[in-house]
N, C-alpha and C positions, 0 to 999 in steps of 0.2 A: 885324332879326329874329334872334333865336336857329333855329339851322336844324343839325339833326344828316343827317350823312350817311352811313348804314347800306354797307359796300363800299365805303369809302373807298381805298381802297388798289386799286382797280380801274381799266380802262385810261380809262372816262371818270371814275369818283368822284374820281381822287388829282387830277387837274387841275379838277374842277368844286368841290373844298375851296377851292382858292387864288381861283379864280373869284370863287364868295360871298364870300369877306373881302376879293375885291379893294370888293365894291358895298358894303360897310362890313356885311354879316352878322358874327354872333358864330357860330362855326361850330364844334360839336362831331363827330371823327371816330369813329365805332363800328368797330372793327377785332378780326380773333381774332386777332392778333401786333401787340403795341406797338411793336414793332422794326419794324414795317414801316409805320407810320404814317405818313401826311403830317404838316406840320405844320400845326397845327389850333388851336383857340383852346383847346382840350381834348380828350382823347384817353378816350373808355370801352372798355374793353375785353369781348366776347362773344361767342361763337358763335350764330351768330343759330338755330341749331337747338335753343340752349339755352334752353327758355322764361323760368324762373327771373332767367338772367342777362341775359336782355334785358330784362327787365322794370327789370332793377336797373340797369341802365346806362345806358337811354332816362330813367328818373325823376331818377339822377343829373344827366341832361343840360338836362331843363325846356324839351326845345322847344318853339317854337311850330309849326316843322314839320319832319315827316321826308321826308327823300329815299333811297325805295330802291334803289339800285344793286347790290345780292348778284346774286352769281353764281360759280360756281366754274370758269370757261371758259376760267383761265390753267392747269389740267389738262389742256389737249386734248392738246396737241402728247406730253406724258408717259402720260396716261391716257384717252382720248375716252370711253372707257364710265362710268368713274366722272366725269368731267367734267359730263356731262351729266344719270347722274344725280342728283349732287348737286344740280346745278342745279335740277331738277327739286321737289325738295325743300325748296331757299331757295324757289322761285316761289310752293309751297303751306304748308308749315309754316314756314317762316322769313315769310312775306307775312302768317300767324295770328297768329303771336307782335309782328311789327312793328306790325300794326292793335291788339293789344290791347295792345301797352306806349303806345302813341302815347296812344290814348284814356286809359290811367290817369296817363298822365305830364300830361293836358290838353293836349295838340298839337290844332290847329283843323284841321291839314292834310296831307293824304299824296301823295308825289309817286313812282310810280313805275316803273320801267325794263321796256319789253315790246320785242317786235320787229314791224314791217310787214313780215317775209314772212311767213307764219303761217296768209294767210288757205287757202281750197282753190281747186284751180284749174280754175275756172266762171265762166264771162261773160265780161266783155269783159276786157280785158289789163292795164288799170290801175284797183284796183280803191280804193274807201274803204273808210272804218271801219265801216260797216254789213256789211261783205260777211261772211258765213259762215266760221269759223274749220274750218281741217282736223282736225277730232278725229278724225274717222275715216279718216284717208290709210292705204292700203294698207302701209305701212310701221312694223312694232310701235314702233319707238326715236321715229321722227317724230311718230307718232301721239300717245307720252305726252309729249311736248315740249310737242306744242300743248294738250294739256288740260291741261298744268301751266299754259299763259299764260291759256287761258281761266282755271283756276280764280285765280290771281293779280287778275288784273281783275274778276273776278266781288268779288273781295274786298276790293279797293281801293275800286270803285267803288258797289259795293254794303250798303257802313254808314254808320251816322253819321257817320262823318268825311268830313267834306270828302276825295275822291281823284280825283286828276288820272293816268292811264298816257299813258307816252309811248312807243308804239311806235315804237322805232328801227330806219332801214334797214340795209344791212348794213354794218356799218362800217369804216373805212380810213383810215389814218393813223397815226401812231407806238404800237406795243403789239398792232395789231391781227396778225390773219391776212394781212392785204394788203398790211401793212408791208413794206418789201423783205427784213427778216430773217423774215418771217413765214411760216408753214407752206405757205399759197396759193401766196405769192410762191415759193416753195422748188419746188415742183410744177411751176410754169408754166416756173422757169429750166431745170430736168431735163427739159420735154418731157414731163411724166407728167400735162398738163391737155388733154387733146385738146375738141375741137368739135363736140358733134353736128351730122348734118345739120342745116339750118333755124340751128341754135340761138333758137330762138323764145322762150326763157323769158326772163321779164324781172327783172331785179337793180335795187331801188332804193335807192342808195348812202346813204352821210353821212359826212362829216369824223369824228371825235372832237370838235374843235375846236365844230364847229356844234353839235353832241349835248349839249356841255357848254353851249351860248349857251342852246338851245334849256330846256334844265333849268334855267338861273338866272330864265328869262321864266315858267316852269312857278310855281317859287315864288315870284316876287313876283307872280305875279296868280292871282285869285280863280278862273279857271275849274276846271271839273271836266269829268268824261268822259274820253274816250279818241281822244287825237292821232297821228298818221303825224307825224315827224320824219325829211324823207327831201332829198333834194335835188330838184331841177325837171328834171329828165332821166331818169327812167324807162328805164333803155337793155338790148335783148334780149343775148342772149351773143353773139350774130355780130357785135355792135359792142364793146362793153367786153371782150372778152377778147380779140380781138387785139391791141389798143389796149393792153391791159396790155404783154402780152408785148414789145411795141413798147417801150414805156417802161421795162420793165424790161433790156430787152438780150438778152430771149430767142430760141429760133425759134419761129416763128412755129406754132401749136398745127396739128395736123394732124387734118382730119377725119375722123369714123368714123360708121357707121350709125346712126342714133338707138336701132333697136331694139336695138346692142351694149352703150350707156349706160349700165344699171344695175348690169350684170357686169363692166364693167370700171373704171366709179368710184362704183359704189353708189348706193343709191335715192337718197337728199337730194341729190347733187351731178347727178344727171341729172335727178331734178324742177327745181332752180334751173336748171339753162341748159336745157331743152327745154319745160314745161308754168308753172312759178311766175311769177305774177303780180306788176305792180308794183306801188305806193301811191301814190292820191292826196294831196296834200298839201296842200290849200285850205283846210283847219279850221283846222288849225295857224295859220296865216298870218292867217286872218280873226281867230280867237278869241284866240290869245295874241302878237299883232302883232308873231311872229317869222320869221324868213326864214334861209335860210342864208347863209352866207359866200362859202361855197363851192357855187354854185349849181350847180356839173356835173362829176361825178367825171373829167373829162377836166381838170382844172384841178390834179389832184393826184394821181391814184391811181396807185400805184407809182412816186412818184418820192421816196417816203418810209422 
């Protein structure tokens, strides 16, 4: 299949380029710096917030399907505020322009990039893809995150086009934040990742590696709707972060009040280790007869 990949140059797209051409796809990379391209069976160049040039670059390419992977999250470490809201931005006006190059290019199918921690946290601990997204979390920065992915999904999955989202867990492995050079890892070797009481909130992880399996299973099969790509271990912070810090060579994170959390690592990092929920992952596995590699972040996380 011709199969273009919109964020090619990103920490799952540059690996899931090679990926496709390895299953004999014809693989077109969409990039806003050709210098930073993978190599690709062809190379369009646009910023996806450019209507015009997305339109001219996706028609140049004649897929049969697009995979969105935009995101601007390799900002964080230099810029978090504008990291995120760019990101926010590809999820809705770059996810506008992707659906309508796709449909005028004749692309039959859209495949693309969300995340499984997203949803709000009510009910039981590990939650599916029916559960309620947090549009309304107490937190303004978190709050337009999440209505960025609803609105993203709403639009994927919501036109004509055939659209598949794959909510990805949190990811780990070479590029990411979990990486051993990565910003997490950086935090936890300083001692500046403490443990709330309990740590009761739940982290459901994924490789890159499976992220990327899991997106080539996405486009060679027919399904649509919206998938958790996570691994089979759902695991709270009182297990996976000492565990990290183990693995990493750190000491060992020191505990502090729950109710101190927010004030001393901010709302989203004391929602994720004290109240955030994990993902089911049954859909996935039933509908697109994919599974991870790496079935349990204790098989790899921080030793990368």
């Amino acid at each position: 299949m011709r199969v273009l990949v919109a964020g090619a140059t990103g920490v799952v797209g540059r690996p899931l380029v090679g990926a496709l051409r390895a299953r004999g796809h014809e693989v077109s990379a969409l990039v806003r710096e050709e210098s930073r391209a993978p190599e690709a069976d062809e190379v369009v160049v646009a910023d996806a917030l450019d209507r015009e040039a997305v339109l001219a670059a996706v028609t140049t390419a004649r897929p049969e399907v697009v995979v969105h992977q935009l995101s601007a999250l390799r900002l964080l470490r230099d810029d978090p505020p504008e990291a995120f809201a760019r990101t926010a931005r590809l999820r809705t006006e770059g996810t506008a322009h992707l659906v309508e190059a796709a449909r005028a290019a004749g692309a039959r199918r859209l495949v693309a990039q969300s995340i499984a921690f997203a949803a709000a946290p009510a009910g039981p601990w590990i939650l599916d893809e029916d559960a309620p997204l947090y549009v309304d979390a107490p937190d303004p920065g978190w709050a337009a995150t999440v209505r960025a992915v609803a609105e993203l999904e709403r639009q994927v999955t919501g036109r004509a086009l055939a659209g598949l989202v794959l909510r990805y867990g949190t990811l780990y492995g070479p590029g990411t934040a979990y990486a051993r050079t990565g910003g997490t890892a950086q935090r936890v070797l300083a001692g500046k990742l403490p443990l709330p009481e309990g740590g009761a909130g739940i982290t459901s992880f994924l490789h890159v590696e499976d992220a990327v399996g899991a997106t080539v299973a996405a486009v060679e099969s027919e399904a649509t709707g919206s998938f958790h790509i996570t691994d089979d271990e759902p695991a709270p912070a009182a297990q996976w972060l000492p565990h990290y810090a183990r693995t990493l060579g750190a000491p060992p994170p020191r505990t502090i009040p729950a109710a101190l959390t927010p004030r001393l690592l901010g709302w989203f990092m004391a929602h994720q280790l004290t109240t955030a929920r994990g993902a089911a992952g049954d859909r996935a596995r039933t509908t697109l007869g994919w599974k991870p590699l790496r079935p349990s972040w204790r098989d790899g996380l921080g030793q990368e």
